[in-house]
C-alpha positions in Angstrom: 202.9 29.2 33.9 200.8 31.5 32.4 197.9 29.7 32.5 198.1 29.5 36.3 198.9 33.3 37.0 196.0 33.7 34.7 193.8 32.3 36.5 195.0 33.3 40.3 194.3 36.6 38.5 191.2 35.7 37.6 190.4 34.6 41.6 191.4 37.8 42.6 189.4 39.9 40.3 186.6 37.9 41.4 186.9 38.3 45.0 187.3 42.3 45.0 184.5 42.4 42.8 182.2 40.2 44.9 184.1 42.4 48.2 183.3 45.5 46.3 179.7 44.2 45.7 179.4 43.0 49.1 180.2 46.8 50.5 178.4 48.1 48.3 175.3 46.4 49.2 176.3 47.5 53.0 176.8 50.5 52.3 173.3 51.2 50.4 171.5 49.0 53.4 173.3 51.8 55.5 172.5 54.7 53.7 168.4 53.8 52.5 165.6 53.1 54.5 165.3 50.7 57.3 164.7 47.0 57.4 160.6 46.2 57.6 161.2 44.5 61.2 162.2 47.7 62.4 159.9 49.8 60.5 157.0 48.0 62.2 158.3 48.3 65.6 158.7 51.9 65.4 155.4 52.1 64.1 154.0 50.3 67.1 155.5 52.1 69.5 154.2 55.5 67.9 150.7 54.3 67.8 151.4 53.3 71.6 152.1 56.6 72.5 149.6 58.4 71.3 146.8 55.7 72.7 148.7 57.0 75.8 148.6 60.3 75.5 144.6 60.0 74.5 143.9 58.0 77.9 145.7 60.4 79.8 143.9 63.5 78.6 140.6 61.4 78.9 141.6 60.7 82.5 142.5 64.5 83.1 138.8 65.7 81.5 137.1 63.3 83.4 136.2 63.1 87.2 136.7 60.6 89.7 134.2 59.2 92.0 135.4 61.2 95.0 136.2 64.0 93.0 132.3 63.8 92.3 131.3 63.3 96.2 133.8 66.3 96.7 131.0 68.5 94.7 128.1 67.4 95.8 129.2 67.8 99.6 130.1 71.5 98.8 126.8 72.2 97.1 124.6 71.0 100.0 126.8 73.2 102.2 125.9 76.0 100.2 122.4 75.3 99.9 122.1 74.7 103.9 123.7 78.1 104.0 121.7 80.1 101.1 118.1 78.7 102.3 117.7 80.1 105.7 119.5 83.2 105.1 116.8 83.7 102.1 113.8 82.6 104.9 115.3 85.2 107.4 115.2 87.5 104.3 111.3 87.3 103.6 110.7 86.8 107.2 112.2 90.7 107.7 110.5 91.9 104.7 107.0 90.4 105.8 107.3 91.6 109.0 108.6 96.0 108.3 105.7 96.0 105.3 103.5 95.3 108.5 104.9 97.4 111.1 105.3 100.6 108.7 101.7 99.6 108.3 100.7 99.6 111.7 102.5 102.7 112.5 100.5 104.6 109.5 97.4 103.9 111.1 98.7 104.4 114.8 99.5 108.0 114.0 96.4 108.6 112.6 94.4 107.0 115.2 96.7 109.6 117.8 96.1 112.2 115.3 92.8 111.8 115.3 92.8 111.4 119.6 94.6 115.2 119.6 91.9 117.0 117.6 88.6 114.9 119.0 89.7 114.6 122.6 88.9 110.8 122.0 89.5 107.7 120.3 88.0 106.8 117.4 85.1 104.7 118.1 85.4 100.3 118.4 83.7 97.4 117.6 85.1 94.7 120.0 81.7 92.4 119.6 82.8 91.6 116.0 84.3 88.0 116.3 86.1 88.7 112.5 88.0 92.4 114.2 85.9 93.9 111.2 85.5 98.0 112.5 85.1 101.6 111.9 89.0 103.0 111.1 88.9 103.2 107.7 85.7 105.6 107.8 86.8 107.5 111.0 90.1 108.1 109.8 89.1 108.9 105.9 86.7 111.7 107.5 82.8 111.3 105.8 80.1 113.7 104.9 76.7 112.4 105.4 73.7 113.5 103.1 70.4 111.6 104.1 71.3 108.2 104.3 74.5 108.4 102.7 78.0 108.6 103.8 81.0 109.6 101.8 84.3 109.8 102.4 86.3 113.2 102.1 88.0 111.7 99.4 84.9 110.7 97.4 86.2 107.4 96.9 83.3 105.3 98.5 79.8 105.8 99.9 78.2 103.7 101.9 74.4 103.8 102.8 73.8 104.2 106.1 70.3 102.3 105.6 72.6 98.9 104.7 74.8 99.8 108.0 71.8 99.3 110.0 70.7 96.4 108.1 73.8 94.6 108.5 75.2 93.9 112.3 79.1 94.6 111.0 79.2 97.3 113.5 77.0 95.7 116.1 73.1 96.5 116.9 74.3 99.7 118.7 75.8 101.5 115.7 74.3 104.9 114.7 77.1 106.0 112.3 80.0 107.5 112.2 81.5 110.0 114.4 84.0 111.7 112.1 81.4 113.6 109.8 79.8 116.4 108.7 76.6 116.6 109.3 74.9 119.3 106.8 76.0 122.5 107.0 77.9 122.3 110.0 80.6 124.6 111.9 84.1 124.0 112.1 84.1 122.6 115.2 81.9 119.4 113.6 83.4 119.4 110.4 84.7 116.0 109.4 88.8 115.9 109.1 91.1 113.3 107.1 93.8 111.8 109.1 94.9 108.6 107.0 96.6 109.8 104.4 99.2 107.0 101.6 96.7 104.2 102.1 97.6 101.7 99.1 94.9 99.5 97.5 96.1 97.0 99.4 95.4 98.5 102.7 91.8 98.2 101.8 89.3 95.6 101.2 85.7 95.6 101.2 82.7 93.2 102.9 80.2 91.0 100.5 78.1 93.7 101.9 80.0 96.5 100.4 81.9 98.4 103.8 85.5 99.0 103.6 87.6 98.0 106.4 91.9 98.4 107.2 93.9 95.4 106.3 97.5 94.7 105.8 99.2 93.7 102.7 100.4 91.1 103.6 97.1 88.4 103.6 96.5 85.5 105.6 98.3 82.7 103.4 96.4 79.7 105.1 94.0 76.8 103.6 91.7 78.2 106.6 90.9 81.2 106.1 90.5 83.9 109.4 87.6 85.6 107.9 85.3 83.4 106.1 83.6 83.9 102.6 81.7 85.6 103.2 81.6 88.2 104.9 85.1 88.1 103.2 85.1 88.8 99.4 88.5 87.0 99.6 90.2 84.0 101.9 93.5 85.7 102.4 91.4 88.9 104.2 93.4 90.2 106.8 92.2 93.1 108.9 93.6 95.1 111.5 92.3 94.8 115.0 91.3 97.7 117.3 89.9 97.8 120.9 89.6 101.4 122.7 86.9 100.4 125.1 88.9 98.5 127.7 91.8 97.8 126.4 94.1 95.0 128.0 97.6 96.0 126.9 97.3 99.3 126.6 94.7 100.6 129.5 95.2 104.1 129.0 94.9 104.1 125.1 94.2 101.3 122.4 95.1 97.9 121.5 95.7 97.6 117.5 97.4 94.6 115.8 97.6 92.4 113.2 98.6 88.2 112.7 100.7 87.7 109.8 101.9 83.6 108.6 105.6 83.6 107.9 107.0 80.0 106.9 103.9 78.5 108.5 104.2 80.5 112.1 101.9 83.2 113.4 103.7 86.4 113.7 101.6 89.3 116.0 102.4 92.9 114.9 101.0 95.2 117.9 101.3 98.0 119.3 101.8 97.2 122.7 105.4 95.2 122.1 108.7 96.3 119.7 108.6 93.0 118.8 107.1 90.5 116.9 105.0 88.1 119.0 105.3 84.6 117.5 102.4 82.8 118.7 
């Protein structure tokens, strides 16, 4: 009998140690780290997500194809915008540097009318509009042969002026000078005044003339060289004999290109003639 209680015993013991093991071995899979399987899995996923999270930022920095049309479209709306508002710009700016100008020698030219009783003397034969202005206006003093302005800025022989048909076979000198001693009633008299070097050019031949600032910015040139010392020459026009918009006075004016268009500055309109 003892022999068999010994060894149903002996069953027992073995069974709640092999239990005991058998929990225990649950228990420490429960409590330590995770099977490999699952290990993997979760390390998939976490890779997935962040080749997610990369395309998605990718996709946010980048742009799309209509996106990109979207742009463009805008910036040639702009430009269409920006570019004639800039031409109307230098188209304004062109055409007041002229007229302020014009009107500088206008006033002198009336100026000069109110003290002489006349107009200062033309030179409608010249086919370039090359005359007298600058001289009449600047007042002279002539000594011999030689004239000089009041300003002793320029002489100008008057033995060249006859040699040279700028003022036309008819030309004698100028009117606006002191001759000699002279009284006050002959003495010469400045009436331009703020001329800029730009306002004046000079002839291969050496006489000064009025131009405007702004030159003639064409491959053909409206004075040729020479008589012009430079193609962009651009001198003011003046007519007092006869004149035809302005019968009871003068005709002065001036062509100016703007943006490949022939702009008149005159004194006969407010305008701007665009030929």
């Amino acid at each position: 009998m003892k022999s068999v209680d010994a060894e149903k015993e002996c069953r027992v013991s073995s069974v709640d140690r092999n239990g005991g093991d058998k929990r225990q071995v649950s228990g420490a899979m429960g409590r330590g780290r995770r099977p490999a399987g699952a290990r993997y899995r979760q390390l998939i996923s976490h890779q997935s997500a962040l080749v997610t999270g990369h395309s998605t930022l990718a996709t946010r920095l980048a742009f799309t194809l209509i996106e990109l049309l979207v742009v463009i479209a805008i910036m040639a709306v702009l430009a269409a915008l920006i570019i004639p508002i800039t031409g109307a710009v230098t188209r304004h700016k062109l055409r007041s540097r002229t007229k302020t100008e014009m009107r500088l020698i206008e006033s002198a030219i009336e100026d000069y009318k109110t003290k002489k009783g006349y107009y200062p003397p033309d030179n409608p034969g010249n086919q370039f509009g090359f005359n007298q202005l600058y001289y009449e206006l600047s007042g002279t003093t002539v000594n011999g042969t030689v004239y000089t302005t009041l300003d002793g800025n320029t002489t100008l022989d008057t033995s060249m002026i006859g040699a040279n048909p700028i003022y036309g076979k008819g030309f004698r000198g100028f009117v606006n000078a002191t001759k000699g001693a002279g009284d006050e009633g002959m003495a010469a008299q400045k009436f331009i005044r703020e001329l800029k070097p730009a306002q004046i050019a000079e002839t291969k031949a050496g006489v000064k003339i009025l131009v405007g600032s702004v030159g003639w910015d064409s491959p053909v040139p409206k004075v040729p060289v020479p008589p012009a010392t430079t193609p962009k020459m651009n001198p003011f026009s003046y007519v007092s004999t006869n004149p035809t918009n302005n019968p009871k006075s003068f005709d002065l004016w001036i062509d100016i290109l703007v943006q490949g268009k022939t702009n008149r500055v005159c004194n006969w309109s407010e305008d701007v003639i665009v030929l």
